[in-house]
C-alpha positions as CSV (number, residue, x, y, z in Angstrom):
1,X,27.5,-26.9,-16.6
2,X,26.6,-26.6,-12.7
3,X,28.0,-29.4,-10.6
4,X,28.0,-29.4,-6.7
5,X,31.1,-27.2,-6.1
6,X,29.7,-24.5,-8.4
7,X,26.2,-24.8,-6.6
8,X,28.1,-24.8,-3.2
9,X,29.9,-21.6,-4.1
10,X,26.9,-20.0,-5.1
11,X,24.9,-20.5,-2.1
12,X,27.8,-19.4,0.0
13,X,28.7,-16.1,-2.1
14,X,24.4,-15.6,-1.8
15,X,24.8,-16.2,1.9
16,X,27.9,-13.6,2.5
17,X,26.3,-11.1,0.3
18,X,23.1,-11.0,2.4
19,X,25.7,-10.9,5.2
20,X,27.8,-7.6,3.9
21,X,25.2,-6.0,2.8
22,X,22.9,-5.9,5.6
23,X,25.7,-5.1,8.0
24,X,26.9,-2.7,5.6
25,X,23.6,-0.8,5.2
26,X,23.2,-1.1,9.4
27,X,26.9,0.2,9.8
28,X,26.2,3.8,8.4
29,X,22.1,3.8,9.0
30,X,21.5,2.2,12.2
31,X,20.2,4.7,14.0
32,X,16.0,2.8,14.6
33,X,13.9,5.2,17.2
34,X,13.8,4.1,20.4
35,X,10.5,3.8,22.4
36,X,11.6,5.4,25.4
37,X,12.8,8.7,23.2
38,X,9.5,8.7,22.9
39,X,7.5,7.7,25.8
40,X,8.5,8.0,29.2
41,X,9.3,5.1,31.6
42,X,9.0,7.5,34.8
43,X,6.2,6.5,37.6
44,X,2.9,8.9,37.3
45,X,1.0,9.5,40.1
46,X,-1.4,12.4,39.4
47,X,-2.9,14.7,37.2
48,X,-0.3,17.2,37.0
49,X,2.9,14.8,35.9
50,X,0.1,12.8,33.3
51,X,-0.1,16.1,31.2
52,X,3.4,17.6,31.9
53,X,4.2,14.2,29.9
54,X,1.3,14.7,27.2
55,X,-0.9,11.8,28.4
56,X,-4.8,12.6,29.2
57,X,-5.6,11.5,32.7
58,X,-8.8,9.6,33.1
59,X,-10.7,10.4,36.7
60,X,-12.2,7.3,38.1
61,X,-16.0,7.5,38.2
62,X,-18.2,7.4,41.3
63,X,-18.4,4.4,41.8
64,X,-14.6,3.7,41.8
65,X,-14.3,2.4,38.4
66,X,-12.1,3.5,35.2
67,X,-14.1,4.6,32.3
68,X,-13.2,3.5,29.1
69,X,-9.9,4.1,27.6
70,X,-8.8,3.9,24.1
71,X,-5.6,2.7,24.6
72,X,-4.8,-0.7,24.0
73,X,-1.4,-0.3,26.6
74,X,-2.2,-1.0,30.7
75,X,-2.5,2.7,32.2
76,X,-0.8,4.3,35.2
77,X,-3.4,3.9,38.1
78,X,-3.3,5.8,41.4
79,X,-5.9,5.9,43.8
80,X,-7.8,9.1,41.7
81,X,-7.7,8.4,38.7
82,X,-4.8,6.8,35.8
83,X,-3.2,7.9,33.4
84,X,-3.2,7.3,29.5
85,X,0.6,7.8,28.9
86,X,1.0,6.4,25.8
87,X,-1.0,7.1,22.9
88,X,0.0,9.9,22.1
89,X,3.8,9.2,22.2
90,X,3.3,5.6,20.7
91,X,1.7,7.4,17.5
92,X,4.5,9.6,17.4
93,X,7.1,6.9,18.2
94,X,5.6,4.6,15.0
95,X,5.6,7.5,12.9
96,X,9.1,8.1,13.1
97,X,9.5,3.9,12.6
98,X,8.1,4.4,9.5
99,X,10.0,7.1,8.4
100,X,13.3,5.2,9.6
101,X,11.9,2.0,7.5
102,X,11.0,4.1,4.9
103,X,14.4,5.3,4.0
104,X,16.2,1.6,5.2
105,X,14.0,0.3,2.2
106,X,15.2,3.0,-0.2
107,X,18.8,2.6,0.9
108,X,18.4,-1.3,0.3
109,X,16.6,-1.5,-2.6
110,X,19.3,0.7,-4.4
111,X,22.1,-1.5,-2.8
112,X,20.7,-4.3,-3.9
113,X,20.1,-3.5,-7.6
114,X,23.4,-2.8,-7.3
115,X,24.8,-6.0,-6.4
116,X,21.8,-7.5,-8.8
117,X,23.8,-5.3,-11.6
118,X,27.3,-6.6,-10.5
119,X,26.2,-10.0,-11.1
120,X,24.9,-9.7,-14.0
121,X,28.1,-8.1,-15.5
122,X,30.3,-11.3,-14.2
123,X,27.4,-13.5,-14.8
124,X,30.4,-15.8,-16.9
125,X,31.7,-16.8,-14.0
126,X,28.6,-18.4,-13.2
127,X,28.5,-19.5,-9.2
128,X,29.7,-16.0,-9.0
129,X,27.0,-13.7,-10.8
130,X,24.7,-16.3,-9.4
131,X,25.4,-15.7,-6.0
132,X,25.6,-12.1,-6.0
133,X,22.3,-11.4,-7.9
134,X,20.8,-14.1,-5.2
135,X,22.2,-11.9,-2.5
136,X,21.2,-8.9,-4.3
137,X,17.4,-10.0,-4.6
138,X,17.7,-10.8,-0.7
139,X,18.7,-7.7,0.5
140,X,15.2,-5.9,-1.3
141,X,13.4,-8.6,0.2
142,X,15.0,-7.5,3.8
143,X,14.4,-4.1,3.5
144,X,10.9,-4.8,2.3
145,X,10.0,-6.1,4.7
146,X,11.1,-3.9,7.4
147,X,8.7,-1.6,5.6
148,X,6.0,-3.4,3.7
149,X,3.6,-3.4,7.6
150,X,4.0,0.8,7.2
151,X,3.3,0.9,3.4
152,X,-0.3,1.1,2.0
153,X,-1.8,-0.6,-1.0
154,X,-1.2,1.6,-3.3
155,X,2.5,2.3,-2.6
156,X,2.7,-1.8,-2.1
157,X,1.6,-1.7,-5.7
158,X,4.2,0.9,-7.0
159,X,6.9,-0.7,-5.4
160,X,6.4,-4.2,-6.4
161,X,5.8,-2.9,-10.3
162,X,9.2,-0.3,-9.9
163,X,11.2,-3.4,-8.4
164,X,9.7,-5.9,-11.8
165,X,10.3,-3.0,-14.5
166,X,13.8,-2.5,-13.3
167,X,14.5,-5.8,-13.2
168,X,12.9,-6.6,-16.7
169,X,15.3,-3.7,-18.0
170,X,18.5,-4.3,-16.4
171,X,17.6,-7.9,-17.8
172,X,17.4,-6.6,-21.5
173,X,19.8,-4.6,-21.2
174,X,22.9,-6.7,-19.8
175,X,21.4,-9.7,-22.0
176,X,21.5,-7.9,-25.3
177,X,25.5,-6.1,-24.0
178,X,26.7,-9.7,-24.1
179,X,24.6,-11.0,-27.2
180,X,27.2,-8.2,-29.4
């Protein structure tokens, strides 16, 4: 029967999990891009230094004013014309987010079925397996997250029904392992 102390215990064994795991997982894959890998912070004055760093430099019109940019960051002005600096890196720098928070969601989704799996083998000792499955479940939801905004419906989908099918079969199988 659950009573405080077993309730306590599991919420604090749920909390350190979360806690070791996510550090774990950031101590050997922590690595994120970094905007400025990506995009330059450097002044840009002209022409010439706008495409020597990939931008597309906008001429201002004859009547002095910018025409229309795409870009939804503040360009580089000078008194010619501005620059458009950042589109072009900006797409590059979110693709490589996603592929960072792509693998970071593979990597926690298998550590926490671990964990999941753990507790469910010392699921007698209740506040224990309680905890750890808890913490296990947590971890997914963290590394979902730092992906779902990248994924697309469709891969939203498969990964929701993956995450229920294994846990519906580790389920079976660990309760019918004890049943014998």
């Amino acid at each position: 029967m659950w009573n405080i102390k077993n309730l306590m215990l599991g919420i604090a064994i749920l909390i350190m999990t979360i806690f070791v795991g996510v550090y774990g997982i950031n101590l050997f894959y922590d690595n994120p891009p970094k905007y400025e890998q990506y995009c330059s912070q450097q002044p840009i004055n002209n022409e010439a230094q706008c495409i020597n760093l990939n931008g597309t430099w906008y001429n201002y019109t004859t009547d002095g004013q910018p025409p229309p940019i795409e870009s939804k960051t503040v360009p580089v002005t000078s008194p010619n014309g501005y620059c458009d600096a950042y589109t072009k890196c900006n797409n590059d720098f979110q693709q490589a987010n996603e592929i960072y928070f792509k693998n970071l969601f593979i990597v926690a989704l298998i550590v926490g079925l671990v964990i999941i799996a753990i507790g469910l083998l010392i699921f007698a000792l209740a506040p224990v397996g309680v905890g750890l499955m808890a913490g296990g479940i947590a971890i997914f939801i963290w590394g979902s997250a730092r992906y779902w905004t990248y994924a697309n419906k469709i891969t939203k989908f498969i990964i929701s029904l993956l995450g229920l099918v294994i846990l519906i079969m580790m389920s079976y199988y660990f309760n019918n392992k004890f049943k014998k």
